[in-house]
N, C-alpha and C positions, 0 to 999 in steps of 0.2 A: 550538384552538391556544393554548399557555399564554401567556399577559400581554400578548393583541391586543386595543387599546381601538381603532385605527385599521385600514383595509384602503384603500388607495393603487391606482387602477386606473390601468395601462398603456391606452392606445386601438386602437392600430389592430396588429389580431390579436388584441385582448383584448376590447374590445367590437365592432368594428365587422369585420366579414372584408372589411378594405381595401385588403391589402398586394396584391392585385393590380392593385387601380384604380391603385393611388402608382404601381405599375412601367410599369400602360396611359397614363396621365397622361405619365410620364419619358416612355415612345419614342414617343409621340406629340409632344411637345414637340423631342426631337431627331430626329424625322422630318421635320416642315415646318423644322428651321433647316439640312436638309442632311445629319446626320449618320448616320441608320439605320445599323447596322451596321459602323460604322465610329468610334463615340464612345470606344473602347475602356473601360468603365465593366462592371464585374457586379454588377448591380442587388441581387442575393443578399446584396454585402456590404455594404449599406447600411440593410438589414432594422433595427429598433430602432436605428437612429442617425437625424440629424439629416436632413431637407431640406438647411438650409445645409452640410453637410458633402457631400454627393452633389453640390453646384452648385458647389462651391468646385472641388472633385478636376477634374472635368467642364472647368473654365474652364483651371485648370492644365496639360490635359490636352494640350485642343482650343483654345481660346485663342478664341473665337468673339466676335464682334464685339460681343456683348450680356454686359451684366453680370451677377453672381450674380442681384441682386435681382431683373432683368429676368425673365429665366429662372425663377426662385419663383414669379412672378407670372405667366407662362404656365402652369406647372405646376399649378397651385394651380385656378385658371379653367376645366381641363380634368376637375382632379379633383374640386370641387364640383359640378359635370354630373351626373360618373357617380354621387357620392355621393348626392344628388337624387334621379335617377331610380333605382338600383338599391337603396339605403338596406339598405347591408349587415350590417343589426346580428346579432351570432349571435343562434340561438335558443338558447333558456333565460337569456340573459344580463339582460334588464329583467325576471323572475320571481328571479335572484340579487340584482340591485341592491335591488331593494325589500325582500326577505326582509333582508338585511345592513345596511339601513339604519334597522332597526329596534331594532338591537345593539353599531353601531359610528359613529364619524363616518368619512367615504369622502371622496376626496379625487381626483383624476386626473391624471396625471404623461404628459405626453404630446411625442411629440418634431415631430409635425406644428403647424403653424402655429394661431394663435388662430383665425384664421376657418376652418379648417378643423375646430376640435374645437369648436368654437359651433357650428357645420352639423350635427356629429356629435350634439351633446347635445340639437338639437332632434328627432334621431329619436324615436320608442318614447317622448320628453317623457321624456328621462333628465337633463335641465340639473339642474331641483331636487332632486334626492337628492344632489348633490356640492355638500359645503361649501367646497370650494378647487379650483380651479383650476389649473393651472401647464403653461406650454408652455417648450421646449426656448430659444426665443427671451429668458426670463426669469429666466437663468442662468448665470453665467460656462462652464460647461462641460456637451455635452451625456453624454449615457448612452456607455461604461460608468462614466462619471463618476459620485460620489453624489447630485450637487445640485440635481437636479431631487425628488429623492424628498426630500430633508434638508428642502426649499423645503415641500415640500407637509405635512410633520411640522409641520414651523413653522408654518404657517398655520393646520392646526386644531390646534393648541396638546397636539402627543399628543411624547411622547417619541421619537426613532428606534427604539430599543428595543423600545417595544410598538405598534410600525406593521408589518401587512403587505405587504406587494406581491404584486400579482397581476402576472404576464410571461408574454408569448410568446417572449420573442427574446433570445438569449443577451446581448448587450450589455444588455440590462435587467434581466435575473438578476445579473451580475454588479452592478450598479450597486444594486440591491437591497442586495446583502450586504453591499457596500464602504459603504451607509451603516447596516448595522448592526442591517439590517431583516430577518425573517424573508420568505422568499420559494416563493410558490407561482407556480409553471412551469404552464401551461396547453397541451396539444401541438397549438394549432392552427394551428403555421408549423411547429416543429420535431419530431420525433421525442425521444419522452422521453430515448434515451442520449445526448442533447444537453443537456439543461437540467439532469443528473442533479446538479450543483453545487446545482440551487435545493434548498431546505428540504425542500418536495415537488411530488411532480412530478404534477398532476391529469389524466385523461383528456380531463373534462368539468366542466360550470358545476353539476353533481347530485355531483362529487365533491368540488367546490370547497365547496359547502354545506356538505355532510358535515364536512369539516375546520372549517367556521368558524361553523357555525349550531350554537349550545347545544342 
């Protein structure tokens, strides 16, 4: 891809296949506070958006006697468990990082909490290939917002311009583009005539190459 010195990974559905645990963590968490089936919440639309966004709606909703943070911090407890024991990193995904890291500076733009993408980067010993950092908590506005990915340019010092993004989830493609970045869509939450906005739309972490290994 032309005038990519940076690739910016998305986390969960990008590296790690977590968007189920996030969702087992949620109705697990509004199961022991009372609310199973009754929290009126579609976990779907919350896919590449924030934690804090999903607990805020949640409290607005249901009004439950525990606040956002409280409730994160259940969530979070239940999903570090599963992340542990199941350690959902896809395959081919730590044979991509290493290959791209040999060519570009990489960076990870993540809308889950720090301790939860520090859990994530000691799997597979992915922490030292990413020069930056950046969670959704370290930014005026989350994805489809730009400033998570603008955040993570800035830090390894690459223009938006010749930064890519790697996304699963339509609220991250778009937030890709709106900062100006080329964006490869990866179909492992959506079906491609979903992402079809991103730059391109890869099958796999062997097409993802293909596009960005010289």
């Amino acid at each position: 891809m032309k005038g990519v010195q940076a690739v910016i990974f998305d986390m969960d559905g990008v590296i790690v296949d977590s968007e189920p645990q996030h969702e087992r963590a949620f109705l697990e968490v509004v199961r022991v506070l009372g609310y199973a089936g009754t929290h009126g919440l579609q976990f779907s639309d919350y896919v590449g958006r924030s934690d804090q966004q999903l607990w805020i709606d949640f409290v607005a909703k249901n009004k439950p006697k525990e606040a956002v943070e409280e409730l994160a911090a259940m969530k979070r407890a239940y999903l570090l468990e599963l992340i542990r024991r199941e350690q959902p990193v896809f395959a081919g995904l730590p044979g991509l990082i290493q290959k791209l890291a040999a060519h570009y500076a990489l960076a990870l733009a993540s809308g889950s909490e720090r301790a939860i993408v520090e859990e994530v980067l000691r799997l597979a010993n992915l922490g030292p290939f990413f020069a930056a950092v950046v969670t959704d908590t370290e930014v005026p506005r989350g994805k489809p917002a730009p400033d998570i990915f603008l955040r993570a340019a800035q830090l390894v010092g690459i223009a938006p311009e010749n930064c890519c993004v790697i996304e699963d989830s339509k609220p991250g493609v778009a937030a890709g583009l709106a900062a100006g970045m080329q964006v490869i869509a990866i179909t492992n939450t959506h079906p491609a005539e979903e992402l079809r906005a991103a730059t391109h739309v890869a099958r796999s972490y062997e097409e993802i190459g293909q596009l960005l290994i010289p």
